[in-house]
C-alpha positions in Angstrom: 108.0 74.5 -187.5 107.1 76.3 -184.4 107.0 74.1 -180.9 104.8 74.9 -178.4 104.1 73.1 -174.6 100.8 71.7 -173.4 99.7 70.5 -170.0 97.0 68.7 -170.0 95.1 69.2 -166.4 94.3 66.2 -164.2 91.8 67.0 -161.4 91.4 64.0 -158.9 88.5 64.2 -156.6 87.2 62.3 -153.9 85.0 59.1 -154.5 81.3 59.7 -154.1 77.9 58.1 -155.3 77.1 58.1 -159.0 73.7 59.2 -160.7 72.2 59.7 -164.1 74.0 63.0 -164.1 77.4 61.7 -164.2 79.7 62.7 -167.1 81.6 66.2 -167.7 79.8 69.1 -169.5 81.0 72.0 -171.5 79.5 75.4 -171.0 80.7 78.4 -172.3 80.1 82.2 -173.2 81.8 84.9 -175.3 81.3 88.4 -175.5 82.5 89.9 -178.4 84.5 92.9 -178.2 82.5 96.1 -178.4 83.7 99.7 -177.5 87.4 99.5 -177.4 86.5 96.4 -175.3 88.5 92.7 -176.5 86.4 89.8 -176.2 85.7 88.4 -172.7 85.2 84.3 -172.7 83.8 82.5 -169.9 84.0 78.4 -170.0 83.1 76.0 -167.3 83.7 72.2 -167.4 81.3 70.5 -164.9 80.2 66.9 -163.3 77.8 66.6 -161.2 77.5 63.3 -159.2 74.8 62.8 -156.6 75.1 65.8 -153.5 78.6 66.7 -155.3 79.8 68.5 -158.2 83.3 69.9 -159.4 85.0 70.9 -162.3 87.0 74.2 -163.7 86.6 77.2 -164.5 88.0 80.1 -166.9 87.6 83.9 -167.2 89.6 86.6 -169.2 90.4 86.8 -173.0 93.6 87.1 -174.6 94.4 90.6 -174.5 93.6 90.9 -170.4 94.2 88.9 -167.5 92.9 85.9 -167.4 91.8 83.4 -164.4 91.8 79.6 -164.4 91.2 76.7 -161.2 89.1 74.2 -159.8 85.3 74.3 -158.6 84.3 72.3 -155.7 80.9 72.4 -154.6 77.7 70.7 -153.1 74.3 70.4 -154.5 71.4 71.9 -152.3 68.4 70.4 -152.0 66.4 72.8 -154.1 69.3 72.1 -157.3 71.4 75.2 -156.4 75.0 74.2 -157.6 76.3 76.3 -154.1 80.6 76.5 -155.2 83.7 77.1 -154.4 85.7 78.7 -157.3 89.8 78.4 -156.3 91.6 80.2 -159.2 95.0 81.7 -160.3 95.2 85.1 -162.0 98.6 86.5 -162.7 100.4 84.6 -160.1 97.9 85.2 -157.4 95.7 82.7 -155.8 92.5 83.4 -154.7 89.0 81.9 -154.2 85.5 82.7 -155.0 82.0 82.0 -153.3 79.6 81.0 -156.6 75.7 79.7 -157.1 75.0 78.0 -160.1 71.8 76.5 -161.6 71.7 73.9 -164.4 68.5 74.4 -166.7 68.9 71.9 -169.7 71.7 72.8 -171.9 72.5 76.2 -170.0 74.2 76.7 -166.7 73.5 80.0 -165.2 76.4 81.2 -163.2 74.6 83.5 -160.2 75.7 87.0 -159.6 75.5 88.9 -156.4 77.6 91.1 -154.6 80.7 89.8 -152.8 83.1 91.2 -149.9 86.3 90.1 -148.7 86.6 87.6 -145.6 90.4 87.2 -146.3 92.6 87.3 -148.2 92.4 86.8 -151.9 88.5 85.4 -150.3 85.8 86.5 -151.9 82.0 85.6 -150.6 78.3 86.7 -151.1 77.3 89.1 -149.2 73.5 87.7 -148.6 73.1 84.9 -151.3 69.3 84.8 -150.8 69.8 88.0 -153.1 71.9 86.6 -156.1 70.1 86.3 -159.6 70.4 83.7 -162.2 71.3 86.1 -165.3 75.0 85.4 -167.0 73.8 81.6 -169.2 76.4 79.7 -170.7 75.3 77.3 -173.1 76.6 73.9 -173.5 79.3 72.9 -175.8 78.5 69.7 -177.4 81.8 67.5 -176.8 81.3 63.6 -177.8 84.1 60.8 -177.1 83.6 57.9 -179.3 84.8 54.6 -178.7 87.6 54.1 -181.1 86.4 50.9 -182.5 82.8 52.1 -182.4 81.3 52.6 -186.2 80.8 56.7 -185.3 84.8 57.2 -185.1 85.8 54.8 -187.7 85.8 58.0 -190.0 87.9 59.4 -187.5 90.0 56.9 -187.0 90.8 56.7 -191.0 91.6 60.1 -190.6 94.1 60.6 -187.7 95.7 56.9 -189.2 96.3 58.7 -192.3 98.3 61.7 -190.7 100.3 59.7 -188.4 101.3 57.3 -190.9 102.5 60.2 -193.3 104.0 61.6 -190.0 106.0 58.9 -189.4 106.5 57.2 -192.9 104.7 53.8 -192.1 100.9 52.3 -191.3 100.2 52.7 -187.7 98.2 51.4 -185.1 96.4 53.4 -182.5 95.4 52.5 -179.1 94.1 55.4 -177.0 91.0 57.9 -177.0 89.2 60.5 -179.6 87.2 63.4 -178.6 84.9 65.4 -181.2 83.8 68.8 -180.9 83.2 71.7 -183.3 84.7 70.1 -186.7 88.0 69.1 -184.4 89.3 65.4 -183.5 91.7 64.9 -181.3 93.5 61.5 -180.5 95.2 60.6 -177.6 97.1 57.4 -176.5 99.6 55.2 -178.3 101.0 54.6 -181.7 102.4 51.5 -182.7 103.9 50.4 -185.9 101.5 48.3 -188.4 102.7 44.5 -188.1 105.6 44.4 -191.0 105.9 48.1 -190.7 109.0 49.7 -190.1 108.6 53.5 -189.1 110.8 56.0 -190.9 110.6 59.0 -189.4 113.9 59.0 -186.6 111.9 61.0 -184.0 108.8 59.0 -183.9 110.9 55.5 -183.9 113.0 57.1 -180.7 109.4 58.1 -179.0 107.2 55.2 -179.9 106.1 54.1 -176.4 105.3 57.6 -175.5 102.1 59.0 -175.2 101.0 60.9 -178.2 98.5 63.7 -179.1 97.4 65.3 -182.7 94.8 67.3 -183.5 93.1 67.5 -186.8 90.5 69.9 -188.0 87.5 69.3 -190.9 88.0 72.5 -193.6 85.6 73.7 -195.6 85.3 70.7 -197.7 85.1 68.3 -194.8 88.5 67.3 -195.2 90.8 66.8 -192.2 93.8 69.1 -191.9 96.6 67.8 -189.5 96.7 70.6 -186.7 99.2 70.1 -184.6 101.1 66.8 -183.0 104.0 65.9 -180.3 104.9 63.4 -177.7 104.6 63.5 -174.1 108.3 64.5 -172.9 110.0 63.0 -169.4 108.9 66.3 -167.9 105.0 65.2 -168.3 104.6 67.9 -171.1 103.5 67.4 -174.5 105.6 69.1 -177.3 103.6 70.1 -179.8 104.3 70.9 -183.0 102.1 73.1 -185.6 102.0 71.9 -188.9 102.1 75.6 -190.7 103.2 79.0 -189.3 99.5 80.2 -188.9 98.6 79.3 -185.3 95.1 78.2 -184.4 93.3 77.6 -181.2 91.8 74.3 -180.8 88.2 73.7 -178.4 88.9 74.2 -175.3 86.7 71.0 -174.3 89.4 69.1 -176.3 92.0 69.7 -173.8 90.6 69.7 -170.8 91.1 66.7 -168.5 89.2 66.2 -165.2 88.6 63.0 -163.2 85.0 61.8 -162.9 84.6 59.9 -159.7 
């Protein structure tokens, strides 16, 4: 079995006045590879809570560089998203002046041209000039409450892998998030009462925060993904359960702190 690491990213930000609006959204666009170009992915995780917004932000595809950071920003008066874009790209940190615009279920990330007014700082030049053309539509992402009737399928499911995982009934006590025909749970197993666990490394790590990700296959099956505990080092070590690597959501691991 091949291990792999995960950090899971917690943003905290400041306290501030809640509104309708409150809640993270998923936004993304891909463009596919075309003339000995790879494909080029764009993904923004947003909340928007009264004058302020935040979130993250990723560029790049797997074959290029790639940058990833946090988005601070206001909202104007007229709706304008006006943000701050502090990313890393190969080591180097560096920020970026952005508008955006919500319209429904597609946030339009502004482009317009931008000059240097430090280092690794990038603004717009005149922002009165910037158009609303690159739209990234929403990624539907839902978080059911784990005793709610919508994730007792889900709940069935995940049970059923980590009991085979570690050779006894479990319980679980924790969070699922749904998107795109992947569940993931994360939180707490605990032996079922009467249940003695089998499996050497899950007795020695019950207590520890847990993770697994399963995936529906063509028959609407669940497959078990991938699985680990959260190590003393705040990582979670993963592990696949076949040699054939896939990439989960991205909305399933991102974490950021509404306020």
């Amino acid at each position: 079995m091949k291990i792999t690491q995960l950090i899971l990213l917690t943003l905290g930000l400041a306290s501030i006045q809640a509104n309708a609006q409150d809640g993270v959204r998923y936004f993304q666009l891909i463009t596919p590879a075309a003339n000995d170009e790879p494909q080029y992915e764009e993904a923004v995780a947003l909340w928007v809570s009264g004058e302020a917004a935040g979130g993250t932000q990723f560029n790049g595809s797997a074959e290029t560089h790639s940058a990833y950071g946090n988005l601070t920003a206001v909202v104007r008066p007229d709706g304008i998203i006006h943000a701050t874009w502090n990313y890393d790209i190969e080591g180097s940190e560096q920020s970026e002046e952005q508008l955006l615009k919500l319209d429904g279920d597609t946030l339009y990330i502004g482009s317009g041209e931008l000059e240097e007014r430090g280092p690794g700082q990038m603004v717009l030049k005149d922002p009165a000039k910037v158009v609303f053309e690159k739209a990234l539509k929403e990624v539907e992402m839902s978080e059911p409450a784990i005793d709610s009737e919508e994730a007792a399928p889900l709940v069935t499911a995940v049970k059923e892998a980590v009991s085979k995982l570690a050779g006894a009934p479990v319980n679980l006590d924790g969070g699922l998030r749904l998107t795109q025909g992947w569940v993931r749970f994360l939180g707490f197993i605990s032996p079922a009462e009467g249940a003695e666990v089998k499996n050497e490394a899950f007795a020695g790590s019950i207590g520890d925060e847990f993770q697994i990700l399963l995936k529906q296959d063509e028959d609407k099956k669940w497959k078990l993904i991938r699985h680990g505990f959260r190590g003393a080092e705040g990582y979670f070590e993963l592990e696949e359960a076949s040699e054939e690597y896939e990439t989960a959501p991205w909305p399933l691991e991102e974490e950021l702190f509404v306020p």
